[in-house]
C-alpha positions as CSV (number, residue, x, y, z in Angstrom):
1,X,-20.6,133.9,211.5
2,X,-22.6,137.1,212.0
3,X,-21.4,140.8,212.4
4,X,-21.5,141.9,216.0
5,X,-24.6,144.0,217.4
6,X,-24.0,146.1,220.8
7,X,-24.9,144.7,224.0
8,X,-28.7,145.1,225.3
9,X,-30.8,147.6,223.5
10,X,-29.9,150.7,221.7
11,X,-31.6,153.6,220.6
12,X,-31.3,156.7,217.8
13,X,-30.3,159.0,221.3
14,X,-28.1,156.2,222.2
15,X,-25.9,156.4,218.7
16,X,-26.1,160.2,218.9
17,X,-24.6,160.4,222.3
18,X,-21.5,157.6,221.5
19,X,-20.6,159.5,218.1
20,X,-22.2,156.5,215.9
21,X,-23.2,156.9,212.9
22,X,-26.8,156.2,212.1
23,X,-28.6,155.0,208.5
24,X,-30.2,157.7,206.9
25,X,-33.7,157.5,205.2
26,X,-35.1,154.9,207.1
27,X,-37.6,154.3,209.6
28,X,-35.5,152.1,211.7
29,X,-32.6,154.3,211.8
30,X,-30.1,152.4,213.8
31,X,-26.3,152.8,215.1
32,X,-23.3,151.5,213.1
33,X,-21.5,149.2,215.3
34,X,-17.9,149.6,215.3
35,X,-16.1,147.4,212.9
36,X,-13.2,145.7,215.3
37,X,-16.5,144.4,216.8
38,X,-16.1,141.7,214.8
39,X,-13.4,140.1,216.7
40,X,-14.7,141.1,220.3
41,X,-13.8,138.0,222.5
42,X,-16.2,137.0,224.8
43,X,-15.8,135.4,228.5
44,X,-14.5,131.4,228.2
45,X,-14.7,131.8,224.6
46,X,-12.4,128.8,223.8
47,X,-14.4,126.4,226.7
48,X,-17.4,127.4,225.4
49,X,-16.5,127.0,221.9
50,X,-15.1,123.1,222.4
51,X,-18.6,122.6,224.4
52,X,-20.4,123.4,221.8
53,X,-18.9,121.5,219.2
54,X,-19.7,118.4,221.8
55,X,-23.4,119.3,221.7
56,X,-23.8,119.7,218.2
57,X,-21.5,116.4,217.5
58,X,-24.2,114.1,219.9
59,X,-27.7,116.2,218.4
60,X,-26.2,115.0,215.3
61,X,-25.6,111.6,216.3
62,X,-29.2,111.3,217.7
63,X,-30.8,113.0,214.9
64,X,-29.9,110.8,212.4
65,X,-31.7,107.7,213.4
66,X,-35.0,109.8,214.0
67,X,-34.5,111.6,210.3
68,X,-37.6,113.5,209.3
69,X,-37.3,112.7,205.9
70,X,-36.5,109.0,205.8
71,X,-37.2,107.0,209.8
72,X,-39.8,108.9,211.3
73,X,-42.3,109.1,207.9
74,X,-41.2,104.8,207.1
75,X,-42.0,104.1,210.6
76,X,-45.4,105.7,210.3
77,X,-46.0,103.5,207.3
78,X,-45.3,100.5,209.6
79,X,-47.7,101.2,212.1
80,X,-50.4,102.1,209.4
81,X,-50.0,105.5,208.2
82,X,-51.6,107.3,205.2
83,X,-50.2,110.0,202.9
84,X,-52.2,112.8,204.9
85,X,-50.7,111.5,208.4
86,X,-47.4,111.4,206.3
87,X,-47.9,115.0,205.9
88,X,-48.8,116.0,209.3
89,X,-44.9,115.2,210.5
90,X,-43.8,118.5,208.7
91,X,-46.6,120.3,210.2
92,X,-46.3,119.0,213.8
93,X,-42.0,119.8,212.9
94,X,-42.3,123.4,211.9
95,X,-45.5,124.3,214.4
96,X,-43.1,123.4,217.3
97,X,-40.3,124.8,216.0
98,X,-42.4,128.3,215.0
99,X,-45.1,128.8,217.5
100,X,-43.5,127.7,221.1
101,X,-40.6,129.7,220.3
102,X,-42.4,132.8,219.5
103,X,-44.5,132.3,223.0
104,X,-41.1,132.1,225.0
105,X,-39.1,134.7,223.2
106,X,-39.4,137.4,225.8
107,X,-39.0,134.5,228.2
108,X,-36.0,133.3,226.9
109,X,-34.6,137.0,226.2
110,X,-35.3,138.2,230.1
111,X,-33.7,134.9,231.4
112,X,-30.2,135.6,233.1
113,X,-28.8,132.5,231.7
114,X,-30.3,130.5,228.8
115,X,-28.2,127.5,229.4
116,X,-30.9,126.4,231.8
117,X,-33.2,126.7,229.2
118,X,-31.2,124.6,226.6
119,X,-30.6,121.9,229.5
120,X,-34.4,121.0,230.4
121,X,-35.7,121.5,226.5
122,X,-32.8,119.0,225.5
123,X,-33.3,116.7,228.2
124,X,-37.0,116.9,227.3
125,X,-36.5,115.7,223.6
126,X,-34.7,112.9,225.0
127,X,-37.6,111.7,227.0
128,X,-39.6,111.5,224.0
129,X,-37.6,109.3,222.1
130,X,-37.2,106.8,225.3
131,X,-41.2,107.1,226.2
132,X,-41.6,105.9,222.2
133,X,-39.0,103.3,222.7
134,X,-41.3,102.2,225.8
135,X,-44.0,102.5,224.2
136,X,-42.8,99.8,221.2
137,X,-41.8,97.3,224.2
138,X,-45.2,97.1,224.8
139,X,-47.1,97.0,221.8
140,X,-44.5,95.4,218.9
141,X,-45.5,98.3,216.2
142,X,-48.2,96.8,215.6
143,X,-50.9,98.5,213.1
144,X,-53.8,99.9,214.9
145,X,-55.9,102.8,215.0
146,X,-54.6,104.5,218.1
147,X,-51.1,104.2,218.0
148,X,-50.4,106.1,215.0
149,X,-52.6,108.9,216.6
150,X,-50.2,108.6,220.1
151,X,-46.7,108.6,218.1
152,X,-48.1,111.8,216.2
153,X,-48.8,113.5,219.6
154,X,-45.3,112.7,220.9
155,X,-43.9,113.5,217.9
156,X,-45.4,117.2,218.2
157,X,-44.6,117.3,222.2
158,X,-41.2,116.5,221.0
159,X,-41.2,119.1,218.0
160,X,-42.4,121.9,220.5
161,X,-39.6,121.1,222.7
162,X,-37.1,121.7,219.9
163,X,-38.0,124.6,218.7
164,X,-37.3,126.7,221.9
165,X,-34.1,124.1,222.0
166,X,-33.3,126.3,219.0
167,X,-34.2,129.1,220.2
168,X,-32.2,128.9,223.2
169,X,-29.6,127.6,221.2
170,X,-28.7,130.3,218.1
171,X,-30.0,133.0,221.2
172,X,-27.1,131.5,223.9
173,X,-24.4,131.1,220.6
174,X,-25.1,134.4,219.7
175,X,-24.0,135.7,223.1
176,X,-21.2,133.2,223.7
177,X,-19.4,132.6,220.5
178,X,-17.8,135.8,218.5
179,X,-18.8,136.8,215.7
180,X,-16.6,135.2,212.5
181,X,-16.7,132.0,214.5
182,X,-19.6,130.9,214.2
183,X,-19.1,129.5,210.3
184,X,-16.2,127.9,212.1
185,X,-18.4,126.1,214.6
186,X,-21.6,125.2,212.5
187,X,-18.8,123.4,210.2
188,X,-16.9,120.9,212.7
189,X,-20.5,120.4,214.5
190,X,-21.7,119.2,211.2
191,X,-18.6,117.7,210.0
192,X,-17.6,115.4,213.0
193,X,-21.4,115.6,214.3
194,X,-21.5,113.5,210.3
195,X,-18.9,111.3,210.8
196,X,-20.3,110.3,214.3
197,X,-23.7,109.7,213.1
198,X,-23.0,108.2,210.1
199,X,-20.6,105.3,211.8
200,X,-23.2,104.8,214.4
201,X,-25.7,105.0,212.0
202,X,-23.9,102.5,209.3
203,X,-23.3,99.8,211.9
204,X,-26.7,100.0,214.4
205,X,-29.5,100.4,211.6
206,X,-28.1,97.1,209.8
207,X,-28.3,95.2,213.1
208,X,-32.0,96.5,213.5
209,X,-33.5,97.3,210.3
210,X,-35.0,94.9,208.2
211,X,-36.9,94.4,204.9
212,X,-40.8,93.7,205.1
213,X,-39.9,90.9,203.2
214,X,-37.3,88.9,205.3
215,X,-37.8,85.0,205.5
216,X,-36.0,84.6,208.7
217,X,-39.0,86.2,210.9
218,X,-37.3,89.0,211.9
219,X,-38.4,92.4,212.8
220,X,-37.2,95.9,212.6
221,X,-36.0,96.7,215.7
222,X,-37.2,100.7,216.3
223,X,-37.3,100.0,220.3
224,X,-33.5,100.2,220.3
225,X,-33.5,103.3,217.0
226,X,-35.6,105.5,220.0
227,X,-33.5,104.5,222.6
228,X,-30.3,105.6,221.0
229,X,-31.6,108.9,220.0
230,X,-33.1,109.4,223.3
231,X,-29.6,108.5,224.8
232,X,-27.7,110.9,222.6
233,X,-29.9,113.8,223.2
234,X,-30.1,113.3,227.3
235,X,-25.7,113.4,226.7
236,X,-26.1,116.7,224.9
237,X,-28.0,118.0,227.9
238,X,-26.0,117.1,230.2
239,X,-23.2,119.0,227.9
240,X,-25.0,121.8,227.2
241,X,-25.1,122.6,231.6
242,X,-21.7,123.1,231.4
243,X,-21.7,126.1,229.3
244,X,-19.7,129.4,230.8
245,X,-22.4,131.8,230.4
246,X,-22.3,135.3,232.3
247,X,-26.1,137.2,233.2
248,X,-27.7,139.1,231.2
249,X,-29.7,141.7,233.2
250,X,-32.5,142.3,230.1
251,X,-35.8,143.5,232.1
252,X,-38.5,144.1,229.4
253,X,-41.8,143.2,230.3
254,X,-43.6,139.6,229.2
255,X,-46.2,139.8,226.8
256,X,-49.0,137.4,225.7
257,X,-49.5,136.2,223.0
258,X,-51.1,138.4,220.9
259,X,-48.5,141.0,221.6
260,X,-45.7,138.9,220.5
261,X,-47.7,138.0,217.3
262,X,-48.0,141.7,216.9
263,X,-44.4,142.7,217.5
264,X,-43.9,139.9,214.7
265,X,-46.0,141.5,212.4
266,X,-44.3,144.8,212.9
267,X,-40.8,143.2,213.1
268,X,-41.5,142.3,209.5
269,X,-43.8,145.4,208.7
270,X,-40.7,147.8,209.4
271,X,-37.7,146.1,208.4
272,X,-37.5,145.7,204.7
273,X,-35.0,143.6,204.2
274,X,-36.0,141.5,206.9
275,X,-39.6,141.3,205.0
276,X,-37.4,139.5,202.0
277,X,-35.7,137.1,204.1
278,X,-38.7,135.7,205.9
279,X,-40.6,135.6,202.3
280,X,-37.8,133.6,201.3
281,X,-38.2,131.5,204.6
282,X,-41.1,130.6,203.1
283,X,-40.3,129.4,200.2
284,X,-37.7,127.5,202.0
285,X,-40.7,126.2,204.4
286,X,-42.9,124.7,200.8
287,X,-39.5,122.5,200.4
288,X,-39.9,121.0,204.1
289,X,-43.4,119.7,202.8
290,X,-41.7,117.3,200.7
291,X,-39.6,115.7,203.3
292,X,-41.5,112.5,204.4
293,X,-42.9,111.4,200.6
294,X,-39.1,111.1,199.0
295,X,-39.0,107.6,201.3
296,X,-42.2,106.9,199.8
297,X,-41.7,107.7,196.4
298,X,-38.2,105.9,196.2
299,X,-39.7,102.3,197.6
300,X,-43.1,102.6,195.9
301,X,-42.1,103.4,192.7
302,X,-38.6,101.3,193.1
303,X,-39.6,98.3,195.0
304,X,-37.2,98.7,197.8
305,X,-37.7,97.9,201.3
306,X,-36.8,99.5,204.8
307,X,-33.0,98.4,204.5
308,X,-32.8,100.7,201.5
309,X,-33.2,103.9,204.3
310,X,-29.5,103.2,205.8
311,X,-27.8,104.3,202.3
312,X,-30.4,107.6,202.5
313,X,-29.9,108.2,205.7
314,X,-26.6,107.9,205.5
315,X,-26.1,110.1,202.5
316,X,-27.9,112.7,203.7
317,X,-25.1,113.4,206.7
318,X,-22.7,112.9,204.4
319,X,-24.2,115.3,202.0
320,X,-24.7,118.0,204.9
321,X,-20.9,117.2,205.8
322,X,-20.0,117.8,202.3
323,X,-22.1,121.0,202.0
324,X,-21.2,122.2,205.4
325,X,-17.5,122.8,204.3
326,X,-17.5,125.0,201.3
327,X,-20.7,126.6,203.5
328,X,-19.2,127.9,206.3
329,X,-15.7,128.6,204.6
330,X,-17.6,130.6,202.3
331,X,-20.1,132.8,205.2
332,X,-17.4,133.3,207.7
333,X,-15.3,135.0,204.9
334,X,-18.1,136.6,202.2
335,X,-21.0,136.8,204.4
336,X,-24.6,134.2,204.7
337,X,-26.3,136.1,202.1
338,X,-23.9,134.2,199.3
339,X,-24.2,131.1,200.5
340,X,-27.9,131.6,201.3
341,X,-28.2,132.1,197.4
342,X,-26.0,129.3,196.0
343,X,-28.2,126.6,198.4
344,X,-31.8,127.5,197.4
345,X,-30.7,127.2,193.8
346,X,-29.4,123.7,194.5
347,X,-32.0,122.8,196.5
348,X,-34.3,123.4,193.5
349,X,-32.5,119.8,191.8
350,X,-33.7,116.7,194.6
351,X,-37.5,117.1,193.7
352,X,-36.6,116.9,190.0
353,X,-34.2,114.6,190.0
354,X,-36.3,112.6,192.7
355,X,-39.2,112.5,190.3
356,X,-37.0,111.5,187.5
357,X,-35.0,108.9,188.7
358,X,-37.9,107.1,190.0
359,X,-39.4,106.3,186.6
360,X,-36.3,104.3,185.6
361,X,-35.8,102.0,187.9
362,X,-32.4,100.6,187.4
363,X,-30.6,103.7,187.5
364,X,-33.3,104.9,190.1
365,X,-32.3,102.0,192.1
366,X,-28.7,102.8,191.8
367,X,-29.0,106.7,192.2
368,X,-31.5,107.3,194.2
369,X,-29.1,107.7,197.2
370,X,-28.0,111.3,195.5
371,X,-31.6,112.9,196.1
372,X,-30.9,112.4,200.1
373,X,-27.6,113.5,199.6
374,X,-28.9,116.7,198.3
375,X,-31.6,116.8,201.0
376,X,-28.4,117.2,203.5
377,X,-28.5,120.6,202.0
378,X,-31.6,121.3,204.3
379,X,-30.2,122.2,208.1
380,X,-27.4,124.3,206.1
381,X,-29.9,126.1,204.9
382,X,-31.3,127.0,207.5
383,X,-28.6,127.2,209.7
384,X,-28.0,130.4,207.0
385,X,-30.9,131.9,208.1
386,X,-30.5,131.8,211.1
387,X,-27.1,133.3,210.9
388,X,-28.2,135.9,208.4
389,X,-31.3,136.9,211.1
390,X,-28.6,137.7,213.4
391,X,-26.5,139.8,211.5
392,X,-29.6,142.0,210.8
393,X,-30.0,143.1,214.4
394,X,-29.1,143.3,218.0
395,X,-28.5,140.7,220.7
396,X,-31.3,141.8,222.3
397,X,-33.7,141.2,219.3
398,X,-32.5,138.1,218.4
399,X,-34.8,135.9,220.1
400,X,-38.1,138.2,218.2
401,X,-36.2,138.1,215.1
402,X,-35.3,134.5,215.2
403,X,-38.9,133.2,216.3
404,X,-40.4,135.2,213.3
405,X,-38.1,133.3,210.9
406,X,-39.1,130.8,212.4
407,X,-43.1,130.9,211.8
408,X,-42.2,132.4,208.3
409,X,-40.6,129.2,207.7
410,X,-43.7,127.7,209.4
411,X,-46.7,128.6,207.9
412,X,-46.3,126.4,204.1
413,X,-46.0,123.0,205.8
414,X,-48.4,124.0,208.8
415,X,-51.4,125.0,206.3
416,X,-50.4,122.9,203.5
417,X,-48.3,119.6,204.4
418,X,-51.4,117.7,205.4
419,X,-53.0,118.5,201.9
420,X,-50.2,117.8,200.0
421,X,-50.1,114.4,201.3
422,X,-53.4,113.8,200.6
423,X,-52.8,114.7,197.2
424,X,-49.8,112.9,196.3
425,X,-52.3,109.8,197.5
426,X,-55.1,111.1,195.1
427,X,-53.8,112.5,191.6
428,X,-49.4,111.6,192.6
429,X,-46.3,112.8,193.5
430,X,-45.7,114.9,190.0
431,X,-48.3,117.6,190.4
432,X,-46.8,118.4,194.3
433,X,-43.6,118.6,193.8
434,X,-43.2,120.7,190.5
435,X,-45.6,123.3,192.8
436,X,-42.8,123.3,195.5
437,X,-39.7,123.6,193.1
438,X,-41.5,126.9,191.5
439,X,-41.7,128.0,195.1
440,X,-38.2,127.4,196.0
441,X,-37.4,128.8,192.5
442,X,-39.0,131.9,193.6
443,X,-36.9,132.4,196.9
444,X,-33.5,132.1,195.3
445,X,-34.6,135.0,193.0
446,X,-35.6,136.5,195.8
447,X,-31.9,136.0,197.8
448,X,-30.7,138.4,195.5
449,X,-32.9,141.5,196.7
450,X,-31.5,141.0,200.0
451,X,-28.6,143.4,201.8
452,X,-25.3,142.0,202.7
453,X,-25.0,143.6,206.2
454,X,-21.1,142.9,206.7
455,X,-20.7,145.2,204.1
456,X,-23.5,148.0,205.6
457,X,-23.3,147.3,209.3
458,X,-26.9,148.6,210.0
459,X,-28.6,146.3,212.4
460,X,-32.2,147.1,213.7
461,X,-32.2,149.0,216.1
462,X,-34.9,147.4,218.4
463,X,-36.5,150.4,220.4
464,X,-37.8,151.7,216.6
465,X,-39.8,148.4,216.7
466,X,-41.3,148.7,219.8
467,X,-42.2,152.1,219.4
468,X,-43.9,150.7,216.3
């Protein structure tokens, strides 16, 4: 789904020496790729290709019954949670998925093979989800002071754990799948990674969840919800090993961590239109703030219990199956940066209609189900990203390039998820998310300012930054 970069890293001499052409006017001049790059098979293309589809199909099917916008957040109301605790799930998601990643990135681009890497940080989410489930055996849910305190810290192992997971990921599918497959790929791993969820999903969580204000004596059953996921991600793992992944024989030194932070900073000092896209990762990051107070909002102001998350959950894979279709027919053929645009404009509606829908509550009751649906626009997104980042420069600079998207995306719910939540206790959810939809506003103007690099074919070249 991205245009092809040359192997390893490149240089100005490099381009000179092999007759390519280079970008004028800029201070990261850089080598125009050859354009029957783009369908440049790679070793065990098809094997790896079917594997991969596997992986994504059971992440999928664990994800759902740990979603981030509707499970995790209800279960920390169970076990006592506050709106400020609420809002430390987004910044616990994206400081794992920003800051780990951008610690191992040199890691992760110097190892031979990064399947290892994707095998032990998958099998390590999974042993997350079955410590919680262990961890419910013994103490029922019930509300105490500690607990919530102990699921947050697991839930921020299990967060830094999946962002190198991602990192490894889009770094190994970048080297293993070609180029104008990728749209291909993200679509039938969402697709049938939907359908699977959302049949297991549909038939486990009414067996296990149940309202607060059942009759019979029952209880939720969230010993059995952690298991599954747990199970499902421990499969993908055990996928994932059986990649077909040649060496790579990249040698450049480890840095600590202030040097990576500084080779972020000049990543996104000397690339311009890199600069745009990780402003607009921001924006995209003030939408992730919102994601455990929609649950909230729609049984508060509705009156619905916890059997009302199986139609959200549910919807929202749906809606990423839906979305995920038109998506990655639409980026394998026209490019990311189109599809990129056309998402953060819808994403813009679910807050609004969110807000509205729950001050009518018979037709909130009864539509409510399409703000989650909507909300399956989020992964697309920034699957898009993602894709974009690596159209924008070489294999070897995709793990720097990806892990500063990612702590672009970061920063909004890591400095201002927490106070958010603490708002929406104090003056309501109105004020909070009208800020974010200005934000996200804000970024799809922004999507426009950005190059479409299948039509340029001017990646980075990397040696400019490091020289930076």
């Amino acid at each position: 789904m991205t245009s092809a970069a040359p192997e390893g890293p490149s240089s100005n001499l490099d381009a000179s020496l092999s007759g390519l052409p280079l970008r004028p006017g800029s201070a990261l001049d850089s080598p125009v790729p050859a354009a029957d790059s783009m369908s440049k098979q790679p070793l065990h293309h098809s094997r790896n290709f079917g594997l991969a589809v596997v992986y994504m199909i059971l992440m999928r099917t664990g994800w759902i019954f740990k979603t981030e916008s509707i499970i995790m957040p209800a279960v920390l109301d169970v076990i006592g949670g506050s709106g400020w605790l609420r809002g430390c799930l987004p910044m616990l998601n994206r400081f794992g998925q920003s800051v780990p990643p951008l610690l191992v990135s040199d890691q992760v681009r110097n190892s031979p093979r990064k399947k290892s890497g994707l095998f032990v940080t998958t099998l390590a989410m999974g042993f997350c989800f079955l410590a919680l489930s262990a961890i419910w055996v013994f103490t029922g849910g019930e509300k105490s002071w500690w607990l919530p305190m102990v699921f947050l810290l697991i839930y921020g192992v299990f967060f830094s754990m999946t962002g190198v997971n991602q990192l490894q990921l889009n770094t190994i599918m970048g080297k293993l799948i070609r180029v104008d497959r990728r749209g291909s790929l993200a679509l039938l791993g969402t697709v049938l990674g939907a359908i699977s969820a959302v049949l297991c999903a549909w038939y486990l969580l009414n067996l296990w969840l149940v309202d607060e204000s059942d009759v019979s004596g029952r209880q939720s059953n969230f010993v059995m919800i952690f298991a599954v996921t747990g199970a499902a991600f421990v499969a993908a793992a055990v996928v994932g090993f059986f990649l077909k992944e040649p060496p790579d024989n990249y040698t450049e030194r480890r840095r600590g961590g202030k040097d990576l932070l500084r080779a972020a900073v000049s990543t996104v000092k000397h690339d311009r239109n890199f600069r745009k896209v990780t402003i607009i990762a921001a924006c995209f990051g003030m939408y992730l703030t919102l994601f455990p107070h929609y649950q909230r909002l729609g049984r508060d102001q509705l009156g619905l219990g916890l059997t009302a998350l199986i139609p959200w959950v549910l919807a929202q894979n749906i809606g990423a199956a839906i979305f995920s279709i038109p998506a990655g027919w639409i980026a394998d053929r026209f490019g990311n940066r189109l599809v990129l645009q056309t998402m953060m404009l819808i994403l813009c509606i679910a807050p609004v209609m969110a807000l509205c829908l729950a001050r009518i509550e018979d037709v909130g009751q009864a539509w409510f189900t399409v703000v989650f649906c909507l909300l399956g626009l989020t992964p697309i997104t920034m699957r898009i990203l993602n894709n974009y980042t690596l159209e924008v420069t070489h294999n070897s600079e995709h793990p720097r390039y990806l892990s500063t998207l990612s702590i672009a995306m970061a920063v909004p719910p890591m400095v201002l998820s927490p106070l958010f939540g603490a708002l929406i206790d104090w003056v309501g959810f109105e004020f909070v998310f009208l800020i974010v939809v200005m934000c996200v506003f804000f970024g799809w103007l922004l999507a426009f300012w950005i190059d479409e690099p299948r039509q340029q074919f001017t990646p980075q070249a990397p040696d400019s930054l490091d020289s930076a």
